[in-house]
PDB file of N, CA, C and O in Angstrom:
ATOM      1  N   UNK A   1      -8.837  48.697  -7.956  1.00  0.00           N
ATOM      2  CA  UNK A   1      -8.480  47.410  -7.465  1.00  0.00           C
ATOM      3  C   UNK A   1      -8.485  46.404  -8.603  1.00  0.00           C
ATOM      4  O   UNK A   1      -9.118  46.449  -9.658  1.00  0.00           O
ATOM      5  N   UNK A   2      -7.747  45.605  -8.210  1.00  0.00           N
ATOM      6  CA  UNK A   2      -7.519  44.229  -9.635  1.00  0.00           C
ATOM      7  C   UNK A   2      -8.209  43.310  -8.869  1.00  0.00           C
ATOM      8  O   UNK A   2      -8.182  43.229  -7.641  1.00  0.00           O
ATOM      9  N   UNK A   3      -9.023  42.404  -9.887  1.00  0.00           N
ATOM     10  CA  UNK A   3     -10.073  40.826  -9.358  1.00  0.00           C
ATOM     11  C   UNK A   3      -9.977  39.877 -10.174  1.00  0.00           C
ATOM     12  O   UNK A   3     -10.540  39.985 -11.263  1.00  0.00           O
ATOM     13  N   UNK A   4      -9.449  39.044  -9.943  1.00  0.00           N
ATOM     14  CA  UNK A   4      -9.179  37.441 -10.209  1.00  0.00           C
ATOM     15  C   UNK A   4     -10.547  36.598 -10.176  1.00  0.00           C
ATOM     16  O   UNK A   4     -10.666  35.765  -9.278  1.00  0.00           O
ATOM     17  N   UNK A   5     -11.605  36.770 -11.121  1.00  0.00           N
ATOM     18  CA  UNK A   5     -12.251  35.660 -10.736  1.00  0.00           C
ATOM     19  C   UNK A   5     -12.669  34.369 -11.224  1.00  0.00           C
ATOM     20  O   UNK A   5     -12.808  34.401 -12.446  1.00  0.00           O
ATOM     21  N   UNK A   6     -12.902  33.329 -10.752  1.00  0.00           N
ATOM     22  CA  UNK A   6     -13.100  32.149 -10.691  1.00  0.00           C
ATOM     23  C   UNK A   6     -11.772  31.401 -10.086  1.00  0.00           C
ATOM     24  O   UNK A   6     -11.208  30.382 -10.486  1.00  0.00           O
ATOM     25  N   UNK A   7     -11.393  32.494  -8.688  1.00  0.00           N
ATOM     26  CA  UNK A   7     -10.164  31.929  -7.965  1.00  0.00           C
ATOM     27  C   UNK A   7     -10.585  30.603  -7.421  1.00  0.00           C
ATOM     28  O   UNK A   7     -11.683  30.121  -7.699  1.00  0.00           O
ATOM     29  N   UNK A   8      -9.620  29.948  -6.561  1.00  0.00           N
ATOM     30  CA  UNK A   8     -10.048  29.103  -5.615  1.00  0.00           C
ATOM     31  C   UNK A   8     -10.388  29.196  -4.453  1.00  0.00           C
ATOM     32  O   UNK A   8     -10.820  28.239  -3.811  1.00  0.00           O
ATOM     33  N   UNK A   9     -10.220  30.603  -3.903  1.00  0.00           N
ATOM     34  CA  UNK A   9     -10.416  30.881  -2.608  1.00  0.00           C
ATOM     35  C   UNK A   9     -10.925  32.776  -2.759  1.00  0.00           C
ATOM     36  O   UNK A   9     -10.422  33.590  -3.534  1.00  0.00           O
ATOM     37  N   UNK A  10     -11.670  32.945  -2.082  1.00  0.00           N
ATOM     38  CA  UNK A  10     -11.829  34.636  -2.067  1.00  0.00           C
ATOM     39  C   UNK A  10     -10.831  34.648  -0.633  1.00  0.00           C
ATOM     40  O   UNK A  10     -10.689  33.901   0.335  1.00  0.00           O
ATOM     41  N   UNK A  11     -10.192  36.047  -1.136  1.00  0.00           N
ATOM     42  CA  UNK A  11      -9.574  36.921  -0.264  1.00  0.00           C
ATOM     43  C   UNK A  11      -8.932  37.722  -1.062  1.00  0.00           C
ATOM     44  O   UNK A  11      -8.906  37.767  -2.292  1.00  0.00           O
ATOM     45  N   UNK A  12      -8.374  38.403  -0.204  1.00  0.00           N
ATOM     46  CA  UNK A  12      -8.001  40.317   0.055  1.00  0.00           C
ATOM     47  C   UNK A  12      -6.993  40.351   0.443  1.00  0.00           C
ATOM     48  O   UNK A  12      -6.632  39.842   1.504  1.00  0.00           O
ATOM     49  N   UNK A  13      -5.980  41.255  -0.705  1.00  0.00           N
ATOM     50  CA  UNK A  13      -4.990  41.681  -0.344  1.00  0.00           C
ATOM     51  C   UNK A  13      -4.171  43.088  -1.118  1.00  0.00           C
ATOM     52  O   UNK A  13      -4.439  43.455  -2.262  1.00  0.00           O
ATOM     53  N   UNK A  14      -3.372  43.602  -0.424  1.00  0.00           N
ATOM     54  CA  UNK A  14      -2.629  44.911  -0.662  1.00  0.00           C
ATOM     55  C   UNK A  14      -1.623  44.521  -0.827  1.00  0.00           C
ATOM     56  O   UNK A  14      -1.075  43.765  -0.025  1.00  0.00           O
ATOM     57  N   UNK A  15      -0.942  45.038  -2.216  1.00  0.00           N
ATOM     58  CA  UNK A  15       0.260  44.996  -2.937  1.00  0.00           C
ATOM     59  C   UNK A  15       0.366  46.258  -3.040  1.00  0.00           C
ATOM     60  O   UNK A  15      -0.293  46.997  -3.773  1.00  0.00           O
ATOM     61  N   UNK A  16       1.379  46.595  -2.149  1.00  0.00           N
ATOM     62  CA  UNK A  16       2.229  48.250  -2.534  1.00  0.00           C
ATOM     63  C   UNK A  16       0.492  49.069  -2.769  1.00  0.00           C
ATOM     64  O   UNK A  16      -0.379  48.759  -1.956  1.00  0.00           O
ATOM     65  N   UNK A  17       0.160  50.049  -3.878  1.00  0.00           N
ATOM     66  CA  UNK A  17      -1.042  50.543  -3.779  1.00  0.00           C
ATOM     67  C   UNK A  17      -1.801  50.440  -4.677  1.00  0.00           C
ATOM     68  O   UNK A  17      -2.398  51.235  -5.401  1.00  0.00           O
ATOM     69  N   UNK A  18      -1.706  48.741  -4.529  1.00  0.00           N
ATOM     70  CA  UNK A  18      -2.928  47.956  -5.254  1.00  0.00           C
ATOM     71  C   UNK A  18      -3.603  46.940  -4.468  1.00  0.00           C
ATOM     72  O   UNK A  18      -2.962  45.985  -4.028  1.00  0.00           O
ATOM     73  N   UNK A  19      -5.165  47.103  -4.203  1.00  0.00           N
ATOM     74  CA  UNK A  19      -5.437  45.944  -3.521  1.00  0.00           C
ATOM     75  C   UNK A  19      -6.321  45.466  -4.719  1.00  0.00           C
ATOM     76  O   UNK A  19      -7.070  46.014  -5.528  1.00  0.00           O
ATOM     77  N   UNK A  20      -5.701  43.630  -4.347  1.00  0.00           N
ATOM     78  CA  UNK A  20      -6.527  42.728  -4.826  1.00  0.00           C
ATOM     79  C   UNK A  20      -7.399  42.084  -4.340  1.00  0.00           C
ATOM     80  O   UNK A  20      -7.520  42.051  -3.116  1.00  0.00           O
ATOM     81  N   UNK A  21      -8.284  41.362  -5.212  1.00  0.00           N
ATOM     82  CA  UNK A  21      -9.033  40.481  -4.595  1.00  0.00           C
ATOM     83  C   UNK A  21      -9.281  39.551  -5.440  1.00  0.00           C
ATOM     84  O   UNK A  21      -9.029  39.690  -6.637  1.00  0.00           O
ATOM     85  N   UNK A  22      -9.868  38.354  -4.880  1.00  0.00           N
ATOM     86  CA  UNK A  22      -9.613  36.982  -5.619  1.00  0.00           C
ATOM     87  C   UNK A  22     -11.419  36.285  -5.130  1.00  0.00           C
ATOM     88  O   UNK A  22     -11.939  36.092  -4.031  1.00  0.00           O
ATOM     89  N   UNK A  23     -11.826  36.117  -6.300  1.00  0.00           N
ATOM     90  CA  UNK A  23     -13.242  35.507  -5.448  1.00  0.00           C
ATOM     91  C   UNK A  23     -13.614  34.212  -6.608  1.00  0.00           C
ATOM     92  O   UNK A  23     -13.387  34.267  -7.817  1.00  0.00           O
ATOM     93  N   UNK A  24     -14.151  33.231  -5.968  1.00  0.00           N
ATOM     94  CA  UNK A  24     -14.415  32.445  -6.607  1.00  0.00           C
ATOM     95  C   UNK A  24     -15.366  31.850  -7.387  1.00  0.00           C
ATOM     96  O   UNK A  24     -15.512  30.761  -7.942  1.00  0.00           O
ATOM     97  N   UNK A  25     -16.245  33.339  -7.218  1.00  0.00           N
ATOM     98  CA  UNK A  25     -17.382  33.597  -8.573  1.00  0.00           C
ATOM     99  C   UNK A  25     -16.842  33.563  -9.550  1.00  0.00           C
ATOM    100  O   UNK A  25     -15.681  33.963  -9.631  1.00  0.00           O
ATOM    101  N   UNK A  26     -17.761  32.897 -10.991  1.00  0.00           N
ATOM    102  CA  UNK A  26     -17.340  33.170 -12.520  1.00  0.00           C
ATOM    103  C   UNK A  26     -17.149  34.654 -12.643  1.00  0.00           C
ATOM    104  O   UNK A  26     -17.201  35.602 -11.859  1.00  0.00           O
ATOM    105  N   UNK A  27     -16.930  34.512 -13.804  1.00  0.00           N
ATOM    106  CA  UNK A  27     -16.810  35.917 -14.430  1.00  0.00           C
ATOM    107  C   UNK A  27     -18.308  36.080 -15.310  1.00  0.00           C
ATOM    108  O   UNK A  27     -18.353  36.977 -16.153  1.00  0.00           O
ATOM    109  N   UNK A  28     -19.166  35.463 -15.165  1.00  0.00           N
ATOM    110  CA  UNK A  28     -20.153  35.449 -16.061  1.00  0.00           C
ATOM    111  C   UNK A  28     -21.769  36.070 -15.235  1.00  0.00           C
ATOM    112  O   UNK A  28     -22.101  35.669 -14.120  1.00  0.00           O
ATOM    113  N   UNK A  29     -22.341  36.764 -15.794  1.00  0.00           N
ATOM    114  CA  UNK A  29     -23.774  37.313 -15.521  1.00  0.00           C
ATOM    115  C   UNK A  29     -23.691  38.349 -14.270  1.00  0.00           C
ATOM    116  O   UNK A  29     -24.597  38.666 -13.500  1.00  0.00           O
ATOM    117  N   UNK A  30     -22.507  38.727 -14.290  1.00  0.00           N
ATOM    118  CA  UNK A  30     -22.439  39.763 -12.842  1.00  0.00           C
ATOM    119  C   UNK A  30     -21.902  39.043 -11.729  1.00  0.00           C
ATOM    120  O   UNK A  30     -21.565  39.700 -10.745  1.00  0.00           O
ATOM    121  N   UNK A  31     -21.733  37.478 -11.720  1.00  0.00           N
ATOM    122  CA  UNK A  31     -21.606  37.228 -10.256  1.00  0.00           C
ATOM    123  C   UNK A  31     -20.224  37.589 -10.003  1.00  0.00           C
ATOM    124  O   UNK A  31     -19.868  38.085  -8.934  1.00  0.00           O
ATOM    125  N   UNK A  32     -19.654  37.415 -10.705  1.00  0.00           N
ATOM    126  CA  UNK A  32     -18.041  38.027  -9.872  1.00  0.00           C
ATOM    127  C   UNK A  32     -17.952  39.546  -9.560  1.00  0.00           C
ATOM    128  O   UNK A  32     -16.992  39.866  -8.859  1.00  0.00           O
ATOM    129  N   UNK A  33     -18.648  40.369  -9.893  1.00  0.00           N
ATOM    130  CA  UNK A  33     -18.911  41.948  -9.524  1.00  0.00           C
ATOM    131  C   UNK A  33     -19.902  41.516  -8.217  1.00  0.00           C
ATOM    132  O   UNK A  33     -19.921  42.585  -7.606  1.00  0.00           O
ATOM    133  N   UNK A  34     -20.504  40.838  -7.648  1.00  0.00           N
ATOM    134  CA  UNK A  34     -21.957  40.987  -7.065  1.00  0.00           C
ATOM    135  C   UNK A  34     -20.930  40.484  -5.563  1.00  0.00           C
ATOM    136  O   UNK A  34     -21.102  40.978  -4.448  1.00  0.00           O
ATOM    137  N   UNK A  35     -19.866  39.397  -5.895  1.00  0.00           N
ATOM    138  CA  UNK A  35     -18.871  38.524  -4.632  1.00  0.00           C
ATOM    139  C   UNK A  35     -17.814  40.135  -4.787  1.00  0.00           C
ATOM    140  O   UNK A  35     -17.361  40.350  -3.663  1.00  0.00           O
ATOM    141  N   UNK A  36     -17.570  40.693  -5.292  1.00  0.00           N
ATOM    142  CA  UNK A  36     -16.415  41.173  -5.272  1.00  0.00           C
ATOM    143  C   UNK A  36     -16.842  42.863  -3.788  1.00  0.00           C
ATOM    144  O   UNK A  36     -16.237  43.362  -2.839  1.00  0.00           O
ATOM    145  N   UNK A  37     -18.162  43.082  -4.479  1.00  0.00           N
ATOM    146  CA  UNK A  37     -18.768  44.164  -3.744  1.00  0.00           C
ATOM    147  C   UNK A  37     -18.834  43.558  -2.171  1.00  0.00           C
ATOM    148  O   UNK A  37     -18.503  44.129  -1.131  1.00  0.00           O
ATOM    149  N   UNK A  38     -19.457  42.003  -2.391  1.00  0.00           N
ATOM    150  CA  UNK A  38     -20.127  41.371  -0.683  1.00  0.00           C
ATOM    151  C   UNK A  38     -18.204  41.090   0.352  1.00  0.00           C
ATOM    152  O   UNK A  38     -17.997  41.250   1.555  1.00  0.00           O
ATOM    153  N   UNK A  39     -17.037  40.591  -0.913  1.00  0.00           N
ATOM    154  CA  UNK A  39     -15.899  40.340  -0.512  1.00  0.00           C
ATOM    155  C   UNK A  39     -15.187  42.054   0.502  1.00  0.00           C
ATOM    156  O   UNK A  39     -14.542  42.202   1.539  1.00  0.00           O
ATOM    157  N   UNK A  40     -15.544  42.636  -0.127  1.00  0.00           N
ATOM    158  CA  UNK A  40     -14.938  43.803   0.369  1.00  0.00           C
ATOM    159  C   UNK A  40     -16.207  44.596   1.298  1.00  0.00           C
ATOM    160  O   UNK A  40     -15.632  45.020   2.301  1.00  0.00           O
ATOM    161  N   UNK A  41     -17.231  44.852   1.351  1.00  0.00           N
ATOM    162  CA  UNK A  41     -17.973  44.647   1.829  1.00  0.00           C
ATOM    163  C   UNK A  41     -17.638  44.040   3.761  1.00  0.00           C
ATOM    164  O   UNK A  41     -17.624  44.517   4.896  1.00  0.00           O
ATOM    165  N   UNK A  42     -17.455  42.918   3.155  1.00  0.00           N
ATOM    166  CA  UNK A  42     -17.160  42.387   4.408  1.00  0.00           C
ATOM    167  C   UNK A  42     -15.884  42.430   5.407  1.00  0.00           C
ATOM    168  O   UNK A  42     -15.723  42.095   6.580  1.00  0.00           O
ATOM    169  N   UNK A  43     -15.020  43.015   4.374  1.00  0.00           N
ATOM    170  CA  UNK A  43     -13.484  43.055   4.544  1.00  0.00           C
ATOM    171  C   UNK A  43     -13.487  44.535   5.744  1.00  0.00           C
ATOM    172  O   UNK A  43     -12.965  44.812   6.825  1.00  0.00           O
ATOM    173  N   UNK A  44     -14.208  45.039   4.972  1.00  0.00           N
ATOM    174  CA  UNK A  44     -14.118  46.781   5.366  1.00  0.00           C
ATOM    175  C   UNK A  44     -15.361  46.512   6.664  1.00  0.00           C
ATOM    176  O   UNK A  44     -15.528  47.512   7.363  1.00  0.00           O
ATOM    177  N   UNK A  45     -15.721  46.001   6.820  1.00  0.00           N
ATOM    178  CA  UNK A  45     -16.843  45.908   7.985  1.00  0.00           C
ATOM    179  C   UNK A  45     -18.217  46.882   7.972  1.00  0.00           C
ATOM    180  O   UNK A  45     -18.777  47.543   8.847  1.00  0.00           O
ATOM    181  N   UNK A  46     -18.476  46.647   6.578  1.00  0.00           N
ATOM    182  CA  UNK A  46     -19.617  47.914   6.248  1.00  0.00           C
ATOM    183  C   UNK A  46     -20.774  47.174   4.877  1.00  0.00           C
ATOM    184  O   UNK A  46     -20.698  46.571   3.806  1.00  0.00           O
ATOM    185  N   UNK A  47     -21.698  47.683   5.746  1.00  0.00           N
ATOM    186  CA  UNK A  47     -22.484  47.011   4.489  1.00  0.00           C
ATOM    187  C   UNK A  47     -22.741  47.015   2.871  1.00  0.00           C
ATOM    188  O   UNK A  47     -22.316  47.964   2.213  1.00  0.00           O
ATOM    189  N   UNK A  48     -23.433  45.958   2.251  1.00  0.00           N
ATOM    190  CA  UNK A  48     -22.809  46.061   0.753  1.00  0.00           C
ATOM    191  C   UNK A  48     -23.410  47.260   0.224  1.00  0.00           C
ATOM    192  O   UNK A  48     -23.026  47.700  -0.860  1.00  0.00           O
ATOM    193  N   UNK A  49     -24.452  47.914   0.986  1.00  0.00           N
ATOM    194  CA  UNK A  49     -25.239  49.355   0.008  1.00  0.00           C
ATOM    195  C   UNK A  49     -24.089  50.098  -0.055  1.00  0.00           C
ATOM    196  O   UNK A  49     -23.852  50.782  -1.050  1.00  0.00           O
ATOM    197  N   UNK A  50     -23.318  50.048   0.916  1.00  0.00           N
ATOM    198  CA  UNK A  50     -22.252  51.740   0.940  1.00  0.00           C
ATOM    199  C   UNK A  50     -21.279  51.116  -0.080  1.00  0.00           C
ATOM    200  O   UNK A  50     -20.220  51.720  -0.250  1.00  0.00           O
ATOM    201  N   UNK A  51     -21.458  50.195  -0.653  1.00  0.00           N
ATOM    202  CA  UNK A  51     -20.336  50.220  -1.962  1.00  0.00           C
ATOM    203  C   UNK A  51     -21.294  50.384  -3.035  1.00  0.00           C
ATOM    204  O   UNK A  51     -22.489  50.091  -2.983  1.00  0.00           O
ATOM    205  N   UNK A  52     -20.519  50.993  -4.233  1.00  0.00           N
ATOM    206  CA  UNK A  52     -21.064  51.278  -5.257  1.00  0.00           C
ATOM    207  C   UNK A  52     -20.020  50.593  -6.275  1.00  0.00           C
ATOM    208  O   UNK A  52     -18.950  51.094  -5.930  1.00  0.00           O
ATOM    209  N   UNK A  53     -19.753  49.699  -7.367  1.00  0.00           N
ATOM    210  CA  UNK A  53     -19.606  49.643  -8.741  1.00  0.00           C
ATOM    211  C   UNK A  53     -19.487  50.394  -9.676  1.00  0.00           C
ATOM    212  O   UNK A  53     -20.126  50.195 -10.710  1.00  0.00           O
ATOM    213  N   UNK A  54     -18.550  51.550  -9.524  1.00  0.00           N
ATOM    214  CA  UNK A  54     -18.075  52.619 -10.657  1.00  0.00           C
ATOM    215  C   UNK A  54     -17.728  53.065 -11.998  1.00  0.00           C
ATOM    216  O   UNK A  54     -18.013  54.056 -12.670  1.00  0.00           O
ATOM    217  N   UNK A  55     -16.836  51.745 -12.221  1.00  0.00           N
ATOM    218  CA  UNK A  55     -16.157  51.292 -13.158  1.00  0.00           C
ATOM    219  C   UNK A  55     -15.471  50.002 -13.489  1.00  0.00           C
ATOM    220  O   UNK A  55     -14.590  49.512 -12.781  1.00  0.00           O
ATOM    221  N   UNK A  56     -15.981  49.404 -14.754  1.00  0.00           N
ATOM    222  CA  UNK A  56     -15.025  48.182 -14.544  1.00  0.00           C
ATOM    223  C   UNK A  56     -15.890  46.968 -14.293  1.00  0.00           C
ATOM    224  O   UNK A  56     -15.416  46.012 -13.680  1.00  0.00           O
ATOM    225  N   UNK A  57     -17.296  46.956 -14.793  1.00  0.00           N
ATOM    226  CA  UNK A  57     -17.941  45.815 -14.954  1.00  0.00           C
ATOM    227  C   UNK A  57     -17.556  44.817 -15.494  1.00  0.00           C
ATOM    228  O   UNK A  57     -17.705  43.669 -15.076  1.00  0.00           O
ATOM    229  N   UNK A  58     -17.091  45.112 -16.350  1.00  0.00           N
ATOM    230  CA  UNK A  58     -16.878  43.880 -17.535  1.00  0.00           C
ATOM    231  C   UNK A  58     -14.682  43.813 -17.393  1.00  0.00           C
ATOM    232  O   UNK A  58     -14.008  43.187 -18.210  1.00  0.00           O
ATOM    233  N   UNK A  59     -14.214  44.420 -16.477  1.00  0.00           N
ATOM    234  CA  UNK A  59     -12.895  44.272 -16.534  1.00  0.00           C
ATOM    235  C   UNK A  59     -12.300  44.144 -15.333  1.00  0.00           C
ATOM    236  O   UNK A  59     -12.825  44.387 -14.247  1.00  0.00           O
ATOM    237  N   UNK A  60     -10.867  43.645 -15.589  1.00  0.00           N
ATOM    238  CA  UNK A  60     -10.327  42.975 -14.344  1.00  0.00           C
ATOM    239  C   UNK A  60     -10.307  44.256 -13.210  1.00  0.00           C
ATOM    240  O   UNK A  60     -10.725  44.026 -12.075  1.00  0.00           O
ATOM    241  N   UNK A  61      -9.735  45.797 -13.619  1.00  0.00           N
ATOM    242  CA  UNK A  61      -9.541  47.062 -12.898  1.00  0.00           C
ATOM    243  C   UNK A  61     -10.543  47.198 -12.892  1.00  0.00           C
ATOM    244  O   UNK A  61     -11.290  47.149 -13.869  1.00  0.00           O
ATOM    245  N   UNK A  62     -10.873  47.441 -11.597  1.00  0.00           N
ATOM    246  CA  UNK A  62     -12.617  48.014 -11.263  1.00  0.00           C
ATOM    247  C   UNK A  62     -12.156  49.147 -10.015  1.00  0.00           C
ATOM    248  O   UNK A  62     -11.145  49.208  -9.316  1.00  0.00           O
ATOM    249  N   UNK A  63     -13.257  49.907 -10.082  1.00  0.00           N
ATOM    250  CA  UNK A  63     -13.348  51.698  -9.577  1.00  0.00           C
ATOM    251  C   UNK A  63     -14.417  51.465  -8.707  1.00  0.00           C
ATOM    252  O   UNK A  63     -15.566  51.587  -9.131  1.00  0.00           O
ATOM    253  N   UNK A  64     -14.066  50.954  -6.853  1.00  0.00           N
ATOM    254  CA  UNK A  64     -15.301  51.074  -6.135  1.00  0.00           C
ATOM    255  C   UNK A  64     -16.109  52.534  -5.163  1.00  0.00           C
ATOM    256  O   UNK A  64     -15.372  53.182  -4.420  1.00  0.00           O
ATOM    257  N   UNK A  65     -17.028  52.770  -5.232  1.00  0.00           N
ATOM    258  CA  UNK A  65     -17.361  53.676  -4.657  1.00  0.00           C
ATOM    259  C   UNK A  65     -17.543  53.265  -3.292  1.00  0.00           C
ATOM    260  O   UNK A  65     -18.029  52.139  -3.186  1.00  0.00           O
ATOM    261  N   UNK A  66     -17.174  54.131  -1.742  1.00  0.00           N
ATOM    262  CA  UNK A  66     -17.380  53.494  -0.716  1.00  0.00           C
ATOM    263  C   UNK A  66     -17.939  54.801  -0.225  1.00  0.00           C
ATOM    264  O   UNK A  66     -17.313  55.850  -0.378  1.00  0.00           O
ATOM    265  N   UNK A  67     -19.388  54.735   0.500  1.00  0.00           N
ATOM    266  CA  UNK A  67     -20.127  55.898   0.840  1.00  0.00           C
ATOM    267  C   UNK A  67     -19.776  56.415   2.251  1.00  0.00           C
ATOM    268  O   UNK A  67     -19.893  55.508   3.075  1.00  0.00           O
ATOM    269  N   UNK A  68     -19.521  57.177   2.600  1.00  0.00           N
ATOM    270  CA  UNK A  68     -18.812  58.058   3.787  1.00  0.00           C
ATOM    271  C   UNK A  68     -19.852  57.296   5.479  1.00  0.00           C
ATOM    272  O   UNK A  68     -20.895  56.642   5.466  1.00  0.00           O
ATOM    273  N   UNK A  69     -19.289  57.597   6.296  1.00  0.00           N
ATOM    274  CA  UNK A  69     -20.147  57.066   7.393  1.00  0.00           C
ATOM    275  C   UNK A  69     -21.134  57.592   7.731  1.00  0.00           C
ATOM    276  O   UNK A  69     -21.808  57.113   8.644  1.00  0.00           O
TER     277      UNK A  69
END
């Protein structure tokens, strides 16, 4: 997924088979990884443990892990 942050608005969206997301955390000390996990998180209707942070801390393409039901 691609993340925009220090948008003006968080939200979620699918482009062809890329979803984005846009959150309006910095990019600085983790918080835009920490909104991006709670953004989708919430999107998907599942709590933030079952996501995992894979790849892509420090970059716009990030690799989320989503733990099975």
């Amino acid at each position: 997924m691609r993340v925009t942050p220090g948008a003006g608005r968080d939200d979620v969206t699918i482009d062809g088979p890329t979803v984005r997301l846009r959150v309006t955390a910095p990019p600085a000390d983790g918080a835009a990884n920490e909104a991006v996990i709670g953004l989708l998180a919430a999107a998907l209707g599942r709590p933030r443990r079952d996501l995992t942070l894979l790849r892509g801390a420090t970059a716009r393409i990030k690799l989320i892990a989503i733990a099975p039901d």
